[in-house]
C-alpha positions as CSV (number, residue, x, y, z in Angstrom):
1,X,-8.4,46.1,-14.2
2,X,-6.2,44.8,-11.1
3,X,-4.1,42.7,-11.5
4,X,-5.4,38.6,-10.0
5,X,-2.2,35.9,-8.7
6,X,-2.9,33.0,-9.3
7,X,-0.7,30.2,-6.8
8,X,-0.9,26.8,-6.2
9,X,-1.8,25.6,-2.7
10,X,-2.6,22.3,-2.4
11,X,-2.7,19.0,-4.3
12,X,-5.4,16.1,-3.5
13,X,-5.7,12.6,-5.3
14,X,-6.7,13.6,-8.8
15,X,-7.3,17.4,-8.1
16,X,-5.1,20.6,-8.2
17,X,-5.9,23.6,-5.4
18,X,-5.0,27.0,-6.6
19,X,-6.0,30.3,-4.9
20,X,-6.7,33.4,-7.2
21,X,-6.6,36.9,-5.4
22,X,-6.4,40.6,-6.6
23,X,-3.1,42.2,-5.2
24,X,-4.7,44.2,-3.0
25,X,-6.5,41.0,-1.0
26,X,-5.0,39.4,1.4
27,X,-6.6,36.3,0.6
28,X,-8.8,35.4,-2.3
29,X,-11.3,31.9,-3.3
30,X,-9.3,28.8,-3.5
31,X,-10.6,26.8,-7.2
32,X,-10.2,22.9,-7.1
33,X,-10.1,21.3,-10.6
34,X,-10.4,17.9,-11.3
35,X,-7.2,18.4,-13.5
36,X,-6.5,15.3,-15.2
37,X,-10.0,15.2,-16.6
38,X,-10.5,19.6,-17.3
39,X,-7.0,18.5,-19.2
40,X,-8.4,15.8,-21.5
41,X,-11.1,17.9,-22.2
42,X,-8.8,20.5,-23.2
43,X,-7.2,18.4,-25.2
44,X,-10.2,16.9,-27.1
45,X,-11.4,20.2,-28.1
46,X,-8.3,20.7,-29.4
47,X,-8.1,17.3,-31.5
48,X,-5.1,16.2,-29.3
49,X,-6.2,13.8,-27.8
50,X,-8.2,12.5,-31.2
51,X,-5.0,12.3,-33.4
52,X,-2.9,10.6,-30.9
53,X,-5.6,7.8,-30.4
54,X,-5.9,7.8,-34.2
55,X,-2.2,6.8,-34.5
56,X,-2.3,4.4,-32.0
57,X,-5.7,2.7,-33.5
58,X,-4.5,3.1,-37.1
59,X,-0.8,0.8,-36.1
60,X,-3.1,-1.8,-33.7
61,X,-5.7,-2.2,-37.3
62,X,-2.8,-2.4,-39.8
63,X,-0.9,-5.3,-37.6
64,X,-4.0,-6.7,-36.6
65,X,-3.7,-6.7,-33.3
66,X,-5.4,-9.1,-31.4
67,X,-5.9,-6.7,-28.9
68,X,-8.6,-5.0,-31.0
69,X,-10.8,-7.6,-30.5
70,X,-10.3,-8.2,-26.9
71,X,-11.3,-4.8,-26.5
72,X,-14.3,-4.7,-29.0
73,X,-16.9,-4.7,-25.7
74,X,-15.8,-0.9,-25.3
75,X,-17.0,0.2,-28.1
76,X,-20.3,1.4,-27.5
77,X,-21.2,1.2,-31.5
78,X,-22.5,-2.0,-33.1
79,X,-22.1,-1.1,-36.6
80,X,-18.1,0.0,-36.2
81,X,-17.5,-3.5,-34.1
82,X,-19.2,-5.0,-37.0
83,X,-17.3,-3.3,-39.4
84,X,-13.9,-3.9,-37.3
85,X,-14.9,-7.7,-37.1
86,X,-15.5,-7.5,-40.9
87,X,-11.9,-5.9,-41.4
88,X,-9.9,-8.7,-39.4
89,X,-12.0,-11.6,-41.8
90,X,-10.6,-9.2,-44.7
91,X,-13.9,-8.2,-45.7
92,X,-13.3,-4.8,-45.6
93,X,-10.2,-2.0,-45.6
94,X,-8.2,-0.2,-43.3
95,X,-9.2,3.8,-44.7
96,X,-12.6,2.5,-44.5
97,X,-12.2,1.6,-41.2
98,X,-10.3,4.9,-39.7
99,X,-13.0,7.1,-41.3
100,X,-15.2,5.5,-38.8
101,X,-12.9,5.3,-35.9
102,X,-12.9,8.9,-36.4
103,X,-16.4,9.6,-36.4
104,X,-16.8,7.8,-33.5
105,X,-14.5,9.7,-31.4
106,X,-15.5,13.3,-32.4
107,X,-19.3,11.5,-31.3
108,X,-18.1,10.8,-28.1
109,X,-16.4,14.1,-27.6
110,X,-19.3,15.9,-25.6
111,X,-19.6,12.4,-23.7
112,X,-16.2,13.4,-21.7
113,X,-17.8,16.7,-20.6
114,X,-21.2,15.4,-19.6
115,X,-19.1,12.6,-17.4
116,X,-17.4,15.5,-15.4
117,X,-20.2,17.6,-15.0
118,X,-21.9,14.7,-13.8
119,X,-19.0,14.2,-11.0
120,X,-18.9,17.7,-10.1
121,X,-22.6,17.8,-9.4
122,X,-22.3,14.4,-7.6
123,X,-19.2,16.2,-5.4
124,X,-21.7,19.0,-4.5
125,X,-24.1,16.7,-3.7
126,X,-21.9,14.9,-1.5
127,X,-20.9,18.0,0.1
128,X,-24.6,18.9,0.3
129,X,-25.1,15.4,2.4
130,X,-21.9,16.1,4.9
131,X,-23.4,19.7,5.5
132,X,-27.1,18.6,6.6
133,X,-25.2,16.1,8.8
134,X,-22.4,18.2,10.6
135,X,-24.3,21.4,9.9
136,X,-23.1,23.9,7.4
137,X,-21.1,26.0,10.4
138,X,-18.8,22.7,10.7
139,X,-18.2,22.4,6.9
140,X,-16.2,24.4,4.6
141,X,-18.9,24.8,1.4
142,X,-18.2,25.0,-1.9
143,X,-19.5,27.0,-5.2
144,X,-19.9,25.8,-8.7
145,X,-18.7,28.3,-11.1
146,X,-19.8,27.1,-14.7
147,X,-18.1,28.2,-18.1
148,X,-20.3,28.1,-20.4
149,X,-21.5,30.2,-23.9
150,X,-23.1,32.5,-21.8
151,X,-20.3,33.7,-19.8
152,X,-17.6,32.8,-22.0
153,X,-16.4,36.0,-23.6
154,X,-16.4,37.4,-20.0
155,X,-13.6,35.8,-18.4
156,X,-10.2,37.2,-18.2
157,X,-8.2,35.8,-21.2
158,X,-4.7,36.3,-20.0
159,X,-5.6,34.8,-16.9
160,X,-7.2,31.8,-17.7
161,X,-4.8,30.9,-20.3
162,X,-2.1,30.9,-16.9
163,X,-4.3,29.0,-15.1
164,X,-4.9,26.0,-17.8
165,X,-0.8,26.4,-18.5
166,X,-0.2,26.3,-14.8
167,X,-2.5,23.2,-14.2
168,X,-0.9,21.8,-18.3
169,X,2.8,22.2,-16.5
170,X,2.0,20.1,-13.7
171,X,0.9,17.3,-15.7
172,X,3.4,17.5,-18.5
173,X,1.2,18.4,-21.3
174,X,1.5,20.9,-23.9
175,X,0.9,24.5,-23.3
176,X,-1.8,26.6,-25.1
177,X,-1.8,29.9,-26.5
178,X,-4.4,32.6,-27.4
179,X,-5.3,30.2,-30.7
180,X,-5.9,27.4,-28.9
181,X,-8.0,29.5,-26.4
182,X,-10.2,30.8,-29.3
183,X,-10.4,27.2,-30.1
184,X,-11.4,26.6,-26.8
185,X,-14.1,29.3,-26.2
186,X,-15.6,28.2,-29.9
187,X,-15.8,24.7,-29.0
188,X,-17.6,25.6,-26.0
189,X,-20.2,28.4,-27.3
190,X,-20.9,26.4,-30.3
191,X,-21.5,23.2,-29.1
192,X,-23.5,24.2,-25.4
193,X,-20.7,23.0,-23.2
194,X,-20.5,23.6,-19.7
195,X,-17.1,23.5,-17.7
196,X,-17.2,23.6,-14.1
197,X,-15.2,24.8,-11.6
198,X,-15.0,24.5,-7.4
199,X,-14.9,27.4,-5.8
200,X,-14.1,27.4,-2.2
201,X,-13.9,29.9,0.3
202,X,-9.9,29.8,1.9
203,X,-10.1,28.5,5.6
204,X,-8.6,31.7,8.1
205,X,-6.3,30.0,10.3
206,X,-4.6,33.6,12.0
207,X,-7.3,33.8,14.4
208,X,-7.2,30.0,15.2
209,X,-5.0,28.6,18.2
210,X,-4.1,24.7,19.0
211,X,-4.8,23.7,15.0
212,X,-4.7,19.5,15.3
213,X,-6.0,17.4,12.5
214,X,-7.9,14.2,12.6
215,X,-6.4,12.2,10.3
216,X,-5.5,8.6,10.0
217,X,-3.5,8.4,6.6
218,X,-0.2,7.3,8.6
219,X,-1.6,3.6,8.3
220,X,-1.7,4.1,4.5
221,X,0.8,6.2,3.1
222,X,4.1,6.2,5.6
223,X,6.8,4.7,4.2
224,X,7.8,3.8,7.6
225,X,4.8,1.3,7.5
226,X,5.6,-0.2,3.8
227,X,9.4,-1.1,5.0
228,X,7.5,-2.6,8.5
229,X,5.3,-5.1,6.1
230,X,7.8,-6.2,4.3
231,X,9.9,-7.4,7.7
232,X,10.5,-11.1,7.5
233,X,8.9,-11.8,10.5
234,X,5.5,-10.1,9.4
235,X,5.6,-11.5,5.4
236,X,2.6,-13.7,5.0
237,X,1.4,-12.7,8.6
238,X,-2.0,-11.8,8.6
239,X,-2.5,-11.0,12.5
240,X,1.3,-9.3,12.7
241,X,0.4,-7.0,10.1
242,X,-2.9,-6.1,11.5
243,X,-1.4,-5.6,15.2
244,X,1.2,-3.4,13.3
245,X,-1.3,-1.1,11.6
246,X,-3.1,-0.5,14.4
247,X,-0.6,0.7,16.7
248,X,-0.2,3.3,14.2
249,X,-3.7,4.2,14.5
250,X,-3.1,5.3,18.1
251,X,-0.8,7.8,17.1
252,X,-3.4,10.2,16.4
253,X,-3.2,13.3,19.0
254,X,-7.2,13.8,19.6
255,X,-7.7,10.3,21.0
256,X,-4.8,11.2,23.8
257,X,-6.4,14.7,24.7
258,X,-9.8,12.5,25.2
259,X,-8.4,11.6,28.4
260,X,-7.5,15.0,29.5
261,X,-9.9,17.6,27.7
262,X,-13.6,17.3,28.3
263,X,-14.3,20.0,25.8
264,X,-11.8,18.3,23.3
265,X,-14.3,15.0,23.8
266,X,-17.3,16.3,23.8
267,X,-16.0,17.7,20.3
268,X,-14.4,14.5,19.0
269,X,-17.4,12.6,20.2
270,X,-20.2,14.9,18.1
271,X,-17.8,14.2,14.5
272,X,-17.6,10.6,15.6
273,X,-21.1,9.9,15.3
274,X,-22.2,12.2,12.9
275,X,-19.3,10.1,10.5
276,X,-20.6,6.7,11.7
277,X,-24.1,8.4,10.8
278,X,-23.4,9.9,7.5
279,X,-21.4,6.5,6.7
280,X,-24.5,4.6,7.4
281,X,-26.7,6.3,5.1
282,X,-24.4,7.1,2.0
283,X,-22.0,4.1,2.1
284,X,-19.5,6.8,1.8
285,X,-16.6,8.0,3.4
286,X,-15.3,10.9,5.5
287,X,-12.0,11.5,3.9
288,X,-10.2,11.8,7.0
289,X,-6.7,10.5,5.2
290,X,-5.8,13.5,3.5
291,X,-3.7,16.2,5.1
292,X,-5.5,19.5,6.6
293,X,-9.0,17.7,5.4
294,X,-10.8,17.9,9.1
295,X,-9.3,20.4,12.0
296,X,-9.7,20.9,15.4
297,X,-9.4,24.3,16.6
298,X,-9.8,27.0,19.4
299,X,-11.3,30.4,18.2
300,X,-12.6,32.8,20.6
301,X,-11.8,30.4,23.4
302,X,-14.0,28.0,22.0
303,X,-13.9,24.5,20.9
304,X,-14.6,24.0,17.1
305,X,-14.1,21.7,14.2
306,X,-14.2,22.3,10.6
307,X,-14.5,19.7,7.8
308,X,-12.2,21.5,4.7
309,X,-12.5,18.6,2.4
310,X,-13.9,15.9,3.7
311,X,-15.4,13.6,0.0
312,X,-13.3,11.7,-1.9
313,X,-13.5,12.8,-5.5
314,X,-16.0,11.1,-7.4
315,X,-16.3,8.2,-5.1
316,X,-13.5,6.9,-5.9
317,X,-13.2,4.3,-3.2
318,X,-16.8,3.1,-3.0
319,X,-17.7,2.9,-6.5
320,X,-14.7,2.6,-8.8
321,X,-13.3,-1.1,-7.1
322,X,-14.7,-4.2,-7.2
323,X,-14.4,-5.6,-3.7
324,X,-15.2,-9.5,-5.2
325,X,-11.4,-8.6,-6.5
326,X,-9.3,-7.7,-3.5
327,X,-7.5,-10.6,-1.6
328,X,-8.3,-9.4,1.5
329,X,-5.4,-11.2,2.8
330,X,-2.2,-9.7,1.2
331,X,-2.3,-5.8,2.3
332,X,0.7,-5.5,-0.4
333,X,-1.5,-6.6,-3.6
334,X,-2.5,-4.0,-6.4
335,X,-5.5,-3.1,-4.3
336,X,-3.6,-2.3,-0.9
337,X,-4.5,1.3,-0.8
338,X,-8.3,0.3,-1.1
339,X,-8.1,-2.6,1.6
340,X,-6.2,0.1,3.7
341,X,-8.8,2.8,3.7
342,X,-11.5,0.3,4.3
343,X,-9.7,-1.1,7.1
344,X,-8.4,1.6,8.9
345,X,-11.9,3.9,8.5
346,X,-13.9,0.9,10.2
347,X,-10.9,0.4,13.1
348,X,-10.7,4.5,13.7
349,X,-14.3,5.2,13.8
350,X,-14.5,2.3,16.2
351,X,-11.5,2.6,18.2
352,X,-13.0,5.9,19.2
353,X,-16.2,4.5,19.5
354,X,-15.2,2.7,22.2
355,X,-12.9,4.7,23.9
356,X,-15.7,7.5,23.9
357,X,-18.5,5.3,25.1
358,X,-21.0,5.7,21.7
359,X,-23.1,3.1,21.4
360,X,-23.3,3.0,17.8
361,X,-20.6,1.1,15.9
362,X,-19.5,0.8,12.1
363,X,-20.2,-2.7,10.3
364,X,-18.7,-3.7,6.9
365,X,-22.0,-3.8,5.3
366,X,-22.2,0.3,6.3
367,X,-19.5,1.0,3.3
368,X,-19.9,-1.7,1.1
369,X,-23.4,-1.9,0.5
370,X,-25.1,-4.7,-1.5
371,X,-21.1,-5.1,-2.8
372,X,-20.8,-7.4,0.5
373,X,-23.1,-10.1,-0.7
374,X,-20.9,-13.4,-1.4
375,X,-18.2,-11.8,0.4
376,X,-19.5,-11.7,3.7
377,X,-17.0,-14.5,5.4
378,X,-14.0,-13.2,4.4
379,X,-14.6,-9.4,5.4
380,X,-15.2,-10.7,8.3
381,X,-12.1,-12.7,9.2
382,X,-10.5,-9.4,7.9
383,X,-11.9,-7.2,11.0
384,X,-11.6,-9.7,13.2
């Protein structure tokens, strides 16, 4: 069998990029994992993840932690909350107790797999959306590859085991051997488990000239920008901080060449309102903030653009906030990076709006949804 490398390529958010290729390819598919989350499950098959929750519960009951009880609503089993409730009236014991606690968790072990299924076949649904929008030849599609009992025995021990110690290195956690992957393959074929996996073709860029990327993170990420906000003169300054910002959104090489480059507009203009029109109906994002996530490109001395990963895993900004929480007026509070992206999306997709003469414009109420109800006056100020 010839030999696959396996190499890391890429890092996004919550998800690791590796590409796997056979030494006589000069390129092979690129796999994303959601690696935080393949990890836990790695971990809960192998009881991990269990016995270090267990020690943690176990010292919380025997102090009686109030804590326990602040956090009863999470437990999503009326007769253990009962039972917990009982304990801290000293109506029942702690071994009584534990053997429930750990009952429960092995219960909700196939609940962590089911929730990451679920957000990989939201991800290709997402990606699904972008491609009937920009049409498949502007999008970089993906594959799901799914482990499961029927394919299990299959894979290439050796190298998966490198892959899951690779991905296990990255994140600090324990290695596994071949045990733990017999563990692993066990869990799965016994219990109907399906794990996932991205597969993505690798974009070509040798045959590509004038590679420029649309992308706005400069606003949200430079650390040029955090040491600007926290100037005296633009502490507490709403408007300052704003101006600030934006000047940095004008840094972005595509809106210059607008001027000079009909083809380059004409270009820019088509992903402009196919983002304000896929925005409008999904309340999503185009994840221009990432690095490399949407090019600009001539091949064959033509104009083209391609969108490499353009959703945010798991809708992380749309769904996972509250926006009743964020103080829309201090960009330096525990939601800043949220408040950022929704600010600078609206501002880019409209500065260009303008500049490019599209009539159709991006409102608040495009991204947010329903979410904006009782908040309507002060996203408002916030854009103004």
């Amino acid at each position: 069998m010839e030999k696959r490398t396996l190499e890391k390529i890429g890092k996004g958010g919550n998800s690791l990029v590796f590409e796997s290729k056979k030494e006589t390819q000069d390129q092979g598919l690129v796999l994303k994992f959601y690696s935080r989350e393949l990890s836990e499950m790695i971990d809960v098959i192998l009881g991990k993840k269990d016995f270090d929750k267990l020690l943690k519960v176990k010292k919380l009951l025997k102090e009686k932690d109030p804590i326990v009880l602040e956090k009863l609503d999470e437990v999503k089993d009326d007769f253990l909350k009962k039972e917990i409730i009982d304990y801290f009236d000293g109506a029942s014991n702690l071994d009584k107790i534990m053997n429930l606690v750990e009952q429960y968790l092995y219960k909700n072990k196939k609940n962590i797999f089911e929730k990451y299924n679920e957000n990989i076949n939201r991800t290709r649904k997402d990606y699904d959306n972008v491609s009937n929008i920009f049409g498949k030849e502007n999008v970089l599609g993906i594959k799901v590859l799914k482990i499961n009992k029927e394919n299990i025995n299959k894979i290439d021990e050796k190298d998966t085991i490198e892959l899951l110690n690779k991905i296990r290195s990255l994140l600090k956690k324990d290695l596994i051997n071949n045990e733990d992957f017999n563990k692993i393959k066990d869990f799965i074929a016994q219990n109907d488990i399906e794990i996932p996996i991205i597969i993505q073709e690798k974009f070509i860029s040798d045959n590509k000239k004038d590679i420029i990327e649309f992308n706005s993170s400069i606003p949200i990420y430079n650390k040029n920008f955090e040491s600007i906000l926290q100037k005296d003169q633009l502490k507490n300054n709403y408007k300052n901080i704003k101006n600030e910002l934006e000047r940095f959104l004008f840094e972005n090489k595509l809106y210059a060449l607008i001027d000079v480059n009909s083809e380059i507009k004409e270009l820019v203009s088509d992903f402009i309102k196919k983002t304000i029109k896929y925005t409008k109906e999904t309340h999503e994002y185009i994840d221009f903030f990432g690095q490399n996530n949407i090019l600009f490109y001539i091949e064959n001395d033509v104009y083209k653009y391609k969108l490499l990963d353009p959703v945010i895993p798991m809708n992380f900004y749309s769904e996972n906030k509250n926006i009743k929480n964020i103080n829309f007026k201090d960009f330096l509070d525990k939601n800043k990076h949220e408040i950022r992206h929704f600010y600078v999306y609206l501002k880019t997709l409209n500065i260009f709006s303008k500049k490019l003469g599209i009539k159709e414009k991006l409102n608040p109420e495009d991204l947010l949804g329903n979410k904006i109800k009782g908040v309507e006056k002060e996203v408002n100020e916030f854009l103004e």
